[in-house]
Structures are given as structure tokens and as C-alpha cells.
VOLUM-303801 format. One record per residue (C-alpha): residue number from 1; residue in three letters; y, z, x. Coordinates in pm, whole numbers, padded with zeros to 5 digits, m for minus. Example, Ala and Ser with C-alpha at 12.3 -4.5 7.8 and 13.67 -1.06 7.14 Angstrom:
2
SITE  1  ALA  m00450  00780  01230
SITE  2  SER  m00106  00714  01367
END
This chain:
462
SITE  1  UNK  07201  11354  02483
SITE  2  UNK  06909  11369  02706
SITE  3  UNK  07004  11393  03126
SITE  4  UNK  06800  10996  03138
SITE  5  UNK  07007  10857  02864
SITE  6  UNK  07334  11028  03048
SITE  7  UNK  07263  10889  03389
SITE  8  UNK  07194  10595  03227
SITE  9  UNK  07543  10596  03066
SITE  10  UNK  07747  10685  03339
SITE  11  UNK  07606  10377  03539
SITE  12  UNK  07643  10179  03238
SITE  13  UNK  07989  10256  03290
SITE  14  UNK  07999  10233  03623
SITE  15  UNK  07913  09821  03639
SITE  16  UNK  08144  09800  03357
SITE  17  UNK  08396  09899  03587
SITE  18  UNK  08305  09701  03884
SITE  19  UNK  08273  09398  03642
SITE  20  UNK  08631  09535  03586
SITE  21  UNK  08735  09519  03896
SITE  22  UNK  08532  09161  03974
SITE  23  UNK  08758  08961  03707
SITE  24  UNK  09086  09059  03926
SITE  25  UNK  08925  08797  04136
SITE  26  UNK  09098  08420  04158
SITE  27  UNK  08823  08318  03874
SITE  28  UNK  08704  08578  03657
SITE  29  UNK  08353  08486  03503
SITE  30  UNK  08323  08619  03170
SITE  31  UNK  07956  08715  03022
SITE  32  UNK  08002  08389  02775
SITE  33  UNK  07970  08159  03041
SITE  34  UNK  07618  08272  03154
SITE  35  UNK  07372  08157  02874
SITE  36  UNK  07076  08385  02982
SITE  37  UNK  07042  08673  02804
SITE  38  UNK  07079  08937  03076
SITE  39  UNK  07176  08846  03458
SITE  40  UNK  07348  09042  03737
SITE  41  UNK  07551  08959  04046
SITE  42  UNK  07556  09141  04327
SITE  43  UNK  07614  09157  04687
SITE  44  UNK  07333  09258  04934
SITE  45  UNK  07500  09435  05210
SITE  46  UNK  07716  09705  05007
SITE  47  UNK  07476  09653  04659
SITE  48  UNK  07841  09684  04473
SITE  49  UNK  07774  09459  04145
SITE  50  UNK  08025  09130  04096
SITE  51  UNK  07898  09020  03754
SITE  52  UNK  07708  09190  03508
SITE  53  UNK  07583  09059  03158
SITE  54  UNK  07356  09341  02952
SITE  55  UNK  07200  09440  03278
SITE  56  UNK  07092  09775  03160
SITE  57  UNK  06885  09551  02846
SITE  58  UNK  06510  09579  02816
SITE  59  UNK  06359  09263  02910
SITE  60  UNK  06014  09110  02987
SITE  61  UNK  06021  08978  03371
SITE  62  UNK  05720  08786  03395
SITE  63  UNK  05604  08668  03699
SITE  64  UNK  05975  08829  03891
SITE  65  UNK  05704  09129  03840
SITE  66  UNK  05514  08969  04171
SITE  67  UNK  05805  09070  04391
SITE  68  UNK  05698  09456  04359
SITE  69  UNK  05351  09395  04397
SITE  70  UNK  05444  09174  04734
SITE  71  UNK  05659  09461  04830
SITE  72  UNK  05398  09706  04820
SITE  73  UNK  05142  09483  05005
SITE  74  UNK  05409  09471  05260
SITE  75  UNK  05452  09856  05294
SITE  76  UNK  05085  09940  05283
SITE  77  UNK  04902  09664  05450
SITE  78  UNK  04858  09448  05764
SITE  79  UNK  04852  09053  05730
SITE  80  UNK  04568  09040  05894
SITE  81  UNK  04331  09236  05678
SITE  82  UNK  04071  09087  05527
SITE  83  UNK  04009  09099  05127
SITE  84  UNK  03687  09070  04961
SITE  85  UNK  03754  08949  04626
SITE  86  UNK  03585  09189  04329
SITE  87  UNK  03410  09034  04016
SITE  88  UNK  03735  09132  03778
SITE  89  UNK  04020  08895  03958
SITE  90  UNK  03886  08566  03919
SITE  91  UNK  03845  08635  03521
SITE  92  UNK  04225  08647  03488
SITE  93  UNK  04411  08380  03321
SITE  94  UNK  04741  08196  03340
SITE  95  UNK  04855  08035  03703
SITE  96  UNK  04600  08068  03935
SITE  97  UNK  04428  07960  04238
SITE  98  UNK  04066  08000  04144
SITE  99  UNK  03933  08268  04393
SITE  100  UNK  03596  08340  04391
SITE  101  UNK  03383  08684  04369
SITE  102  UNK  03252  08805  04696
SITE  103  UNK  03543  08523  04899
SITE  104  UNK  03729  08656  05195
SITE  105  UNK  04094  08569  05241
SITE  106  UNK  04335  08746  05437
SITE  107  UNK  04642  08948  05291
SITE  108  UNK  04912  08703  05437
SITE  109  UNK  04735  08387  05258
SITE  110  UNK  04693  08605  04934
SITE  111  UNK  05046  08674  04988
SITE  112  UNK  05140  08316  04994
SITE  113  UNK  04936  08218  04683
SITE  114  UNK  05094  08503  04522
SITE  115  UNK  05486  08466  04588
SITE  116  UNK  05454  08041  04577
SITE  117  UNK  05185  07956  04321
SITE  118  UNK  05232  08271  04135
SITE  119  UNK  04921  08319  04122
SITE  120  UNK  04767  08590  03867
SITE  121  UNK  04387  08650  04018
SITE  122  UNK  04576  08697  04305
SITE  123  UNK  04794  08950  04212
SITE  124  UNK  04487  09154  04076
SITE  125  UNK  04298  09063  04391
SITE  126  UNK  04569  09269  04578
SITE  127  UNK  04629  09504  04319
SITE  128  UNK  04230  09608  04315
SITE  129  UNK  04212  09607  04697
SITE  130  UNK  04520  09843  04757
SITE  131  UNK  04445  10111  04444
SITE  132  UNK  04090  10067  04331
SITE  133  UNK  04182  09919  03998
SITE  134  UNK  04498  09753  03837
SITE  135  UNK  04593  10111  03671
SITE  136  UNK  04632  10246  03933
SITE  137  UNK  04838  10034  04095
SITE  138  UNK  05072  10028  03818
SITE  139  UNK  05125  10410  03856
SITE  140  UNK  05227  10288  04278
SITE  141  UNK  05450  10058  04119
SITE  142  UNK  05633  10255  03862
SITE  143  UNK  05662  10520  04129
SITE  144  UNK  05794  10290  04407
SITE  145  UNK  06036  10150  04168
SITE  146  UNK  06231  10487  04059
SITE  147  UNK  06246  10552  04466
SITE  148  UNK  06426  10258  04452
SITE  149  UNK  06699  10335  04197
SITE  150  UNK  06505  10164  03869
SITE  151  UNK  06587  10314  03576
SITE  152  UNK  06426  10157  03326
SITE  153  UNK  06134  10037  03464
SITE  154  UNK  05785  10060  03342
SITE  155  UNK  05516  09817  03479
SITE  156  UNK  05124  09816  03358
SITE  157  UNK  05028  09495  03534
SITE  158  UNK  05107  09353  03901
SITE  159  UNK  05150  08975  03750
SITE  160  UNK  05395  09047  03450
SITE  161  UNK  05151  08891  03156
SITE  162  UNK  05297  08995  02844
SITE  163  UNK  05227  09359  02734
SITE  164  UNK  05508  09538  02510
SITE  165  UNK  05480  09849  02765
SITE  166  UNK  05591  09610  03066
SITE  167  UNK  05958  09594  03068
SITE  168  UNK  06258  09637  03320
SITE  169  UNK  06630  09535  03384
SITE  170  UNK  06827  09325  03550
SITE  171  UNK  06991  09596  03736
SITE  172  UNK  06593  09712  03827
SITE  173  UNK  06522  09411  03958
SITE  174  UNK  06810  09362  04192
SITE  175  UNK  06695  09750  04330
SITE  176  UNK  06323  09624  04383
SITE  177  UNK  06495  09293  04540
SITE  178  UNK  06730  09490  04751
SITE  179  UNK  06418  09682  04911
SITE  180  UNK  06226  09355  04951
SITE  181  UNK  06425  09097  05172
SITE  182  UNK  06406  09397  05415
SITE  183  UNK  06101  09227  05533
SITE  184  UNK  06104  08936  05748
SITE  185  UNK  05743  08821  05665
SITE  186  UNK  05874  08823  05258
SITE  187  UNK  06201  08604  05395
SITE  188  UNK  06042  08392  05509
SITE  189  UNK  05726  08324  05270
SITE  190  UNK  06009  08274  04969
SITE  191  UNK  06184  08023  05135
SITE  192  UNK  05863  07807  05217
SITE  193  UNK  05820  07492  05022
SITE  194  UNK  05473  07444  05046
SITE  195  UNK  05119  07615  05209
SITE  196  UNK  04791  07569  05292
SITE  197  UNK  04528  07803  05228
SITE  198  UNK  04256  07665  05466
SITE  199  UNK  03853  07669  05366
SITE  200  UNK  03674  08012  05345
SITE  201  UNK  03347  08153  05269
SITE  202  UNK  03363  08033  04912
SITE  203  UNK  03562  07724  04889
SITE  204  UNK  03499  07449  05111
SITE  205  UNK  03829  07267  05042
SITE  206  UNK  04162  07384  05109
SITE  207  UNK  04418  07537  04838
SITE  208  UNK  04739  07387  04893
SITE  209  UNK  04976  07586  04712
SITE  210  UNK  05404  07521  04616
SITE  211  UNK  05665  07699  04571
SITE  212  UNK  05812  07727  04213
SITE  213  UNK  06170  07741  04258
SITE  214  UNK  06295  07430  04290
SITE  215  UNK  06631  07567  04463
SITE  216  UNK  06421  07489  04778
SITE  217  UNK  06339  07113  04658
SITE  218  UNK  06495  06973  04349
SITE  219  UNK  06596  06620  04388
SITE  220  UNK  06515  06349  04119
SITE  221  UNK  06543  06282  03790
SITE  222  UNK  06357  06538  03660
SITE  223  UNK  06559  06811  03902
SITE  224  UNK  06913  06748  03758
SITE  225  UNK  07140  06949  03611
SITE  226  UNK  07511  06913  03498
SITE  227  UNK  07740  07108  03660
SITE  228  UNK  08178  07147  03645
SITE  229  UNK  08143  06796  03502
SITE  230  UNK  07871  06676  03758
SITE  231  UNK  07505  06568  03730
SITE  232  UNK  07407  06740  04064
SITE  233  UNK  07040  06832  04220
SITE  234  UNK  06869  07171  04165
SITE  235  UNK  06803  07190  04526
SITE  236  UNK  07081  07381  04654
SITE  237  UNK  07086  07470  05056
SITE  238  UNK  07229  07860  05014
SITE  239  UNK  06950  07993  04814
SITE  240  UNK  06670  08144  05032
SITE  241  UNK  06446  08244  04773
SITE  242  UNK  06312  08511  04573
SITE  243  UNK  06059  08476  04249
SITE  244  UNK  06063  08294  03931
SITE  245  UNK  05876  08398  03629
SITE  246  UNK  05804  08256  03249
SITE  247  UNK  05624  08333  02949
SITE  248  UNK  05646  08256  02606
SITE  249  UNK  05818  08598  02523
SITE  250  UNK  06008  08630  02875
SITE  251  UNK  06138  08257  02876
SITE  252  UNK  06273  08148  03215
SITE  253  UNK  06313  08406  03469
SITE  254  UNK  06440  08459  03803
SITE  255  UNK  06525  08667  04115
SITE  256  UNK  06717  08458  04363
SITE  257  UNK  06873  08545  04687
SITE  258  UNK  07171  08301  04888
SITE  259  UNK  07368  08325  05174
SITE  260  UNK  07682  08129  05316
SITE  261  UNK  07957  08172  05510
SITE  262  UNK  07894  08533  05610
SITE  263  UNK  07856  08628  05237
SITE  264  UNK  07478  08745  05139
SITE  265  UNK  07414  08795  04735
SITE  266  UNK  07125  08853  04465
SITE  267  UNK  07125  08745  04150
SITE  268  UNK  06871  08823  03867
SITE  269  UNK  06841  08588  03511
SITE  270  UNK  06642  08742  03245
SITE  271  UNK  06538  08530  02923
SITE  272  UNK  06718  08158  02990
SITE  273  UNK  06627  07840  02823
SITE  274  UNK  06505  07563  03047
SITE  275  UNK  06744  07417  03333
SITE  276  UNK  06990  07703  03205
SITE  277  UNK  06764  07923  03475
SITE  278  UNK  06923  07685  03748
SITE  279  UNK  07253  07601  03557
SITE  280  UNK  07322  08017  03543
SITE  281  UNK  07178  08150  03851
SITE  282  UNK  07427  07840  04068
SITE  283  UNK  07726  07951  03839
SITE  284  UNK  07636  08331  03964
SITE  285  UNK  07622  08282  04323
SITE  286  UNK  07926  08020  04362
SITE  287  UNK  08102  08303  04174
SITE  288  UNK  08064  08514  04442
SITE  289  UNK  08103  08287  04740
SITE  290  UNK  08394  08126  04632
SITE  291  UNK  08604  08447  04460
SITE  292  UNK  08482  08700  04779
SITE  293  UNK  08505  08723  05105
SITE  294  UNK  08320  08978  05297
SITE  295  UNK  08558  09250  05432
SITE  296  UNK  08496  09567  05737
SITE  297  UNK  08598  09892  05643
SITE  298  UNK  08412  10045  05949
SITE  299  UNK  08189  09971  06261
SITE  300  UNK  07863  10123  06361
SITE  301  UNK  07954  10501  06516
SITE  302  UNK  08318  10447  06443
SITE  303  UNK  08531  10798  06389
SITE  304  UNK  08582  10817  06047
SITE  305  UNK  08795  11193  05988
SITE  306  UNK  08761  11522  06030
SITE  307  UNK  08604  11828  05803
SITE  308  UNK  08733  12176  05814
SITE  309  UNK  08422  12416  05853
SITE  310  UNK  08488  12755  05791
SITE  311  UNK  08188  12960  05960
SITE  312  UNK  08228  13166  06224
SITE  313  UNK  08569  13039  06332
SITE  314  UNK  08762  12761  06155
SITE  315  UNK  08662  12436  06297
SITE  316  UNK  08713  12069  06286
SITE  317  UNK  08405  11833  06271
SITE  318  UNK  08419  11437  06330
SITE  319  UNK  08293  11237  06134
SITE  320  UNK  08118  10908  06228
SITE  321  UNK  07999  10576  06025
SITE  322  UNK  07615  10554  06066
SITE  323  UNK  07633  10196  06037
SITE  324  UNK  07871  09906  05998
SITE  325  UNK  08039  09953  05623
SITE  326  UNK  08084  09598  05464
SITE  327  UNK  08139  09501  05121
SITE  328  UNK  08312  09198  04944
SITE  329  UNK  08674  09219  04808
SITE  330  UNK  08849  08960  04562
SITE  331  UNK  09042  08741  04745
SITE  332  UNK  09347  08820  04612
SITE  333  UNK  09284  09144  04727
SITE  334  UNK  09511  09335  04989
SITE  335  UNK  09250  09540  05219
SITE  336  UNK  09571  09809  05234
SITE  337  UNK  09513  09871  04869
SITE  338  UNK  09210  09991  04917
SITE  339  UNK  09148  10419  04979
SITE  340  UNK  08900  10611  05079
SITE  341  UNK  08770  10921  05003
SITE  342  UNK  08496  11170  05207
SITE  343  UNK  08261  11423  05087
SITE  344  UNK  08011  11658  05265
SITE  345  UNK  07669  11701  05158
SITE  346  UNK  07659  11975  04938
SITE  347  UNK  07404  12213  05158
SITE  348  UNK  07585  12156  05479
SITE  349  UNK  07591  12404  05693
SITE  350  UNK  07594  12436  06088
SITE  351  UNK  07362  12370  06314
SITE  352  UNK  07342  11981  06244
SITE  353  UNK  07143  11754  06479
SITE  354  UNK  07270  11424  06690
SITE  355  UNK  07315  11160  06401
SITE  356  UNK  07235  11388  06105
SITE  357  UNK  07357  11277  05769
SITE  358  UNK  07596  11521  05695
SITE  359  UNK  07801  11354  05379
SITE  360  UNK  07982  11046  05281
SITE  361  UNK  08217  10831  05245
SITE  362  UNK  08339  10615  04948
SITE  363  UNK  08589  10332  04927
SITE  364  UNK  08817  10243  04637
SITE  365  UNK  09061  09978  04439
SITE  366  UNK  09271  10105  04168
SITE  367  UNK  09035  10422  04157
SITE  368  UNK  08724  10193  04102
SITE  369  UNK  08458  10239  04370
SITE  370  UNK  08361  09958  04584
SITE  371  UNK  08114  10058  04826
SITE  372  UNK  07985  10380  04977
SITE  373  UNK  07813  10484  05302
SITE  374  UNK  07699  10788  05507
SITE  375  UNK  07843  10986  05772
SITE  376  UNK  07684  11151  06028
SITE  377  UNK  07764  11354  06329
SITE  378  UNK  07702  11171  06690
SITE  379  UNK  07558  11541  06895
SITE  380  UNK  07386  11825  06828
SITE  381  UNK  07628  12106  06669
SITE  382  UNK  07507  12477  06711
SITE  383  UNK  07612  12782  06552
SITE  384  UNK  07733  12856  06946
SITE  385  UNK  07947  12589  06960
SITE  386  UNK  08157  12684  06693
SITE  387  UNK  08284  13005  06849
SITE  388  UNK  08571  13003  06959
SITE  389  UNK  08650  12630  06918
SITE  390  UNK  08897  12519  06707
SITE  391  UNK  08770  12142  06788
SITE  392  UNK  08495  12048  06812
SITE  393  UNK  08520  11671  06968
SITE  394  UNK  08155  11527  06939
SITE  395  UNK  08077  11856  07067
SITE  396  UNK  08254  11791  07437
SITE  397  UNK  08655  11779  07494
SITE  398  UNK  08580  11417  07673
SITE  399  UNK  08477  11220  07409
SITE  400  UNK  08704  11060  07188
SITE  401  UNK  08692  10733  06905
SITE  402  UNK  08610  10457  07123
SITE  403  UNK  08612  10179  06866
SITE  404  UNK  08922  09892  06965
SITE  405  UNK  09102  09962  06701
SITE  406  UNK  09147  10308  06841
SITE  407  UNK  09139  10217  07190
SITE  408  UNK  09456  09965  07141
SITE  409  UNK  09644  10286  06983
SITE  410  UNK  09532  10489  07256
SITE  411  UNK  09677  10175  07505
SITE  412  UNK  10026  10159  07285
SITE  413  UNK  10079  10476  07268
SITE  414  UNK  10026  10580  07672
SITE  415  UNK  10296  10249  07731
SITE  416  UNK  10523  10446  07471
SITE  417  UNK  10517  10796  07638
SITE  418  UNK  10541  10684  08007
SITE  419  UNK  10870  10437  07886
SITE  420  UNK  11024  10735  07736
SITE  421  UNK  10937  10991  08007
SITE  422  UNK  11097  10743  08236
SITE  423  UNK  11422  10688  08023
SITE  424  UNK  11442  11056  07994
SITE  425  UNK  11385  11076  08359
SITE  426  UNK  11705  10854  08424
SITE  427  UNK  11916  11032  08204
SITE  428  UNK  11877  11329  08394
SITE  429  UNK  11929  11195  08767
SITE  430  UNK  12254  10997  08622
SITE  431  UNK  12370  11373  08464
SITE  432  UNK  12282  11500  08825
SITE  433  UNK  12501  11246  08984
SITE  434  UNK  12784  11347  08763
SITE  435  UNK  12747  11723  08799
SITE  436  UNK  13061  11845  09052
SITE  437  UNK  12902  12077  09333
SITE  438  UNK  13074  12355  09507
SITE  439  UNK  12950  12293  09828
SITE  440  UNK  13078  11915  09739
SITE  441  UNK  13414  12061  09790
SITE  442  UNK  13384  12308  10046
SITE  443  UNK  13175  12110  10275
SITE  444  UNK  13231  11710  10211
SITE  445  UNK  12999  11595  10531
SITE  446  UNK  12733  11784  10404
SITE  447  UNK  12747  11668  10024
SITE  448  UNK  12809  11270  10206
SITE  449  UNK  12457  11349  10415
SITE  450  UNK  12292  11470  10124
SITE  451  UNK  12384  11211  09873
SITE  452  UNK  12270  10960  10168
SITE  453  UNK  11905  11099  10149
SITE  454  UNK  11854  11110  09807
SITE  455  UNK  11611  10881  09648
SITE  456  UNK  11765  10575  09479
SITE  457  UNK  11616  10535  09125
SITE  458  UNK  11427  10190  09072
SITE  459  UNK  11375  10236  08719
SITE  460  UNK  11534  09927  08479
SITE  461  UNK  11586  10052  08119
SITE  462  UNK  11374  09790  07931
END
């Protein structure tokens, strides 16, 4: 067995057993339910997978393909630059918008035409402009897309027209899609309705372009579907976007993104049939909203543990929680079931800089992993430092976990010591009381004088 085809099995396995662990949920969504032939489920913030149907399957994504070549627009370019359109682009075919050799359109209103209209000159408008020539690109795409945690990916085109080379996953797609809502300006194009290009150099009318995913829009009788018994709208108010794709060999396609109540998911349908695109991708994402809720295992800088570092002297170094750590749990879930286990990265060694990543941390349910996250330190930790510490306290003796969880310990615990040092305390002066004293007996005026001056106890056993 090749290492690729291992990798690929052990992660295979892997979403098998977070599917696993999904159908302990209240209502477990089996892969029969969802009629595309490949989809995925998962959630946003911790990337853990809820649902998974043959997401590891070669499939054709059509036009979802446009997501990766937005993404790398994004990375690379300004939305203010101006393109010059080359002779190739316009000669494209499929959905277009008709540019024109030698017209000049900025990135952001290529962007639009590209992400709503799905447009295909368009996408080898941008493609030309960024590499020199649609190869070229392909190679930035293929690249970008391992970086991302693809494996299966191999694009030749930034539109998705059919080619037997250009195929992905499910599981790719939610990586690329993952990397992608990072940027604001891509939010918020995907969720747009509808957009004007205005006149340029070229075209004296304006382009007005609309989005195709009628999540955004669908009302009517030609936006119905029927759903748990119900003929309901398409347009659905919790999904804010991403890319829809079809061709005759891909069939319906689509990367979709929703968020409610706290709870933020992607879901990716590969090869449906017709209104099944809509009927499966709302069947994923109430899956998740209404069988999750979204759970904190850890704030930003939070103390985490402590590793044992055996250099010059045996020492003890904190660990913090670079960000918040969030994931979604079943609801019938109890948070105390879940464990957590920490690992340093395998080269670490002393001295580490302020908020190095220096290993990780991974939570789990019945030995199935959830979510994981790094660790990092919070100072600078020198060889120096380490001598003769035994310690080391974010390298000073006066720092200490300041989250309020810890600080209400801290709180209970000082209440706790200074009650008991007090009881203690009382014991002892009532003992003293007691105690018979010779000069008590010898001299009884002076033992009278010197009970007379001694400090009454206020204290009130509580």
C-alpha cells in the first residue's frame, strides 16, 4: 500500500468514526436519506465532520470549482485592480457574461460575475491575468488545494467544464470552503442576490448579474420543494452562501454555508438530481442545528496543563489555548464524558518564544476524537530559565491561570483555608483556657489579672 492510499485510509476511517459518533445524536441521519451521490456535513469552527456520505468519492464539481479560483483572486489580488481582458476569455463557452477583448473591469466586479453568474470567460479572464495562461493557474490551484488538506484533488480548469482529469471530493471541497469564508469580501459577495456591473470601455450597457442559489430567493411555484410532509420555499434565511455548479456529467452541485443560533456549518452535495440539490443540502444543515449545540472546551490563553521537560533540570511548562476551542456535541451528550489528551510537538526543545506553538491538544467521546487545537506558551522560555527552576509559571512566580473558571477556585478555596485556620485557631485558645497553670495555683490574683487581659475571641463557628 502506497503512503497516499494509507493516509487516505486512515481518514477514511477517521469520518467513519465521527459519522459514528454523529448518529449517538437525538436523530441519527443515515447516508439513505441523502439522495446525492456524495455530500458532507461539517461544522466550521472545529472542521469535526457530522455526516458523511462517500466523501472520499471522485466526483466532477462543476462550477463549486469557482470557489478556488475566487479564493486565489482573494489571496493574490487587490479589488481594485484593473483587468484588461486577453483575446482567449471571451471565446469560452457555457454561462457567461460576454466580456470583450481589450475591456477593462476591475477584479471585485469580475469577482461578482464570477461567484453569482458563474460566469466561465470570467473565470479565464482571472485565471489569465493572475498566471499568464489557464495552465498555469491550474498548477496554483492544485497546489493551494493540498495546503489546504485536499487529498484528492486535481483541477485543469478555473470554471469546472468537464475534463476527465478535473475531479475532487466532498471532503476537498469543504477544505477549500473552510479557507474561503475567511474572507469578508467572499461573505459577503455569496450572500448577494443580485449586481450590477456598470458600463465600461467596451460595453455601453450595464451587466446585471444573479445569484444562482436560490437559498437566498426561492419563493414561488417554481421554488418549492417538499419537505417532513411540507411543500415549503427554497429560500431558507440560515444559508449565507457558497457556489453551485452543474453539468451534464456533474449533475447538480453545491457548496453551501448556514449559520443559526450560535451554530456555523458547511455542507457540500456532489451529483443530485434537480430540487434534490435543495431537498439534501436543507436535510444536512437542520441535521446539524437541530441534533448539536455548540459547546467550550477552552477560552483564548486559558491554562490548559503542564509538560515535564527534562533538560537541564526537570521542569514544568504551562500550557496555554491559542485560541477559543469550540466544537459541537450531540445533545444528548454529557460535556463530563468528554477527555482530553495533550501532546508536544515532536522537535520541541527549549528556548520557545512568547506564543510559540509548542504542541496540542485533542478532545474525545468514547475514544473518538472531536476536535483538536494548539497550545502555545504565553513568554519567552530560555535555556537560563530552566536552571534551577522546578516551575516555571509563564516564566515569572506571579502569574497564574486567570480565566473565571480558575479565578472562582482560587476565590473558594482562599474562603476554605481562612474558615479552617480560624476553627483551628479556636480550638486552640478553648484548649488554652482549659490547660491548669501553676502559677494559677500559687498566685490566684495574678492568674484573675491575667485572664482579665486576655483577648476575648469573636470568632462564631459557621
Amino acid at each position: 500500500m502506497t503512503i497516499k492510499k494509507l493516509k487516505i485510509t486512515v481518514l477514511t476511517l477517521f469520518c467513519s468514526l465521527t459519522v459514528l459518533f454523529a448518529s449517538t445524536a437525538a436523530f441519527a441521519l443515515s447516508p439513505g436519506e441523502i439522495n446525492a451521490q456524495s455530500a458532507i456535513l461539517i461544522d466550521s469552527d472545529s472542521h469535526q465532520t457530522l455526516f458523511e456520505k462517500n466523501g472520499h468519492e471522485l466526483m466532477f464539481p462543476a462550477s463549486t470549482t469557482k470557489l478556488m479560483t475566487a479564493l486565489l483572486i482573494l489571496e493574490n489580488h487587490e479589488l481594485n485592480e484593473t483587468v484588461t481582458i486577453d483575446a482567449k476569455s471571451p471565446m469560452a463557452t457555457g454561462s457567461r457574461i460576454y466580456i470583450i477583448e481589450g475591456e477593462t473591469l476591475t477584479v471585485e466586479q469580475l469577482l461578482y460575475a464570477l461567484l453569482l453568474a458563474s460566469a466561465n470567460d470570467v473565470a479565464e479572464a482571472l485565471a489569465i491575468y493572475d498566471s499568464g495562461s489557464i495552465e498555469a493557474f491550474a498548477e496554483k490551484m492544485n497546489q493551494r488545494a493540498v495546503e489546504l488538506g485536499a487529498l484528492n484533488t486535481h483541477f485543469t480548469n478555473p470554471h469546472g467544464l468537464p475534463d476527465p482529469e478535473h475531479v475532487t471530493t466532498a471532503y476537498d471541497l469543504s477544505r477549500i470552503a473552510l479557507e474561503a469564508i475567511k474572507h469578508e469580501k467572499l461573505r459577503e459577495i455569496v450572500k448577494t442576490v443580485s449586481y450590477d456591473i456598470p458600463p465600461t470601455n467596451k460595453q455601453p450597457e450595464k451587466r446585471h448579474v444573479t445569484n444562482s442559489n436560490r437559498f437566498l430567493y426561492g419563493t414561488g411555484s417554481g421554488n418549492k420543494i417538499d419537505y417532513r410532509g411540507q411543500t415549503i420555499n427554497i429560500k431558507y434565511e440560515a444559508v449565507t452562501g457558497l457556489k453551485t455548479g452543474y453539468t451534464n456529467a456533474a449533475q447538480q452541485c453545491f457548496i453551501s454555508s448556514a449559520t443559526k443560533d450560535g451554530k456555523n456549518l458547511i455542507s457540500v452535495i456532489l451529483k443530485a438530481q434537480g430540487n434534490f440539490l435543495y431537498l439534501d443540502t436543507r436535510t444536512l444543515i437542520d441535521y446539524g442545528f437541530e441534533n448539536f449545540n455548540p459547546h467550550t472546551f477552552a477560552s483564548k490563553n486559558e491554562l490548559i496543563s503542564y509538560f515535564e521537560y527534562n533538560g537541564n533540570k526537570k521542569v514544568k511548562i504551562p500550557l496555554y489555548s491559542e485560541d477559543d476551542i469550540k466544537a459541537l456535541i450531540p445533545n444528548t451528550l454529557n460535556p463530563e464524558e468528554i477527555t482530553f489528551e495533550t501532546e508536544m510537538m515532536p522537535d520541541f526543545e527549549l528556548p520557545v518564544k512568547e506564543g510559540q506553538r509548542i504542541g496540542t491538544i485533542r478532545y474525545f467521546i468514547n475514544g473518538i476524537l472531536l476536535t483538536e487545537a494548539p497550545l502555545i506558551t504565553l513568554n519567552e522560555i530560555s535555556d537560563k530559565s530552566a536552571l534551577g527552576e522546578t516551575t516555571l509559571f509563564n516564566n515569572s512566580w506571579f502569574r497564574f491561570d486567570t480565566s473565571p473558571k480558575a479565578l472562582v477556585l482560587l476565590g473558594i478555596k482562599v474562603i476554605l483555608s481562612l474558615m479552617l485556620w480560624r476553627l483551628i485557631m479556636s480550638k486552640l485558645n478553648k484548649k488554652t483556657k482549659r490547660r491548669p497553670s501553676s502559677k494559677a495555683t500559687t498566685h490566684p490574683a495574678l492568674t484573675q489579672t491575667t485572664r482579665a487581659r486576655r483577648p476575648v475571641s469573636t470568632f462564631k463557628p459557621r
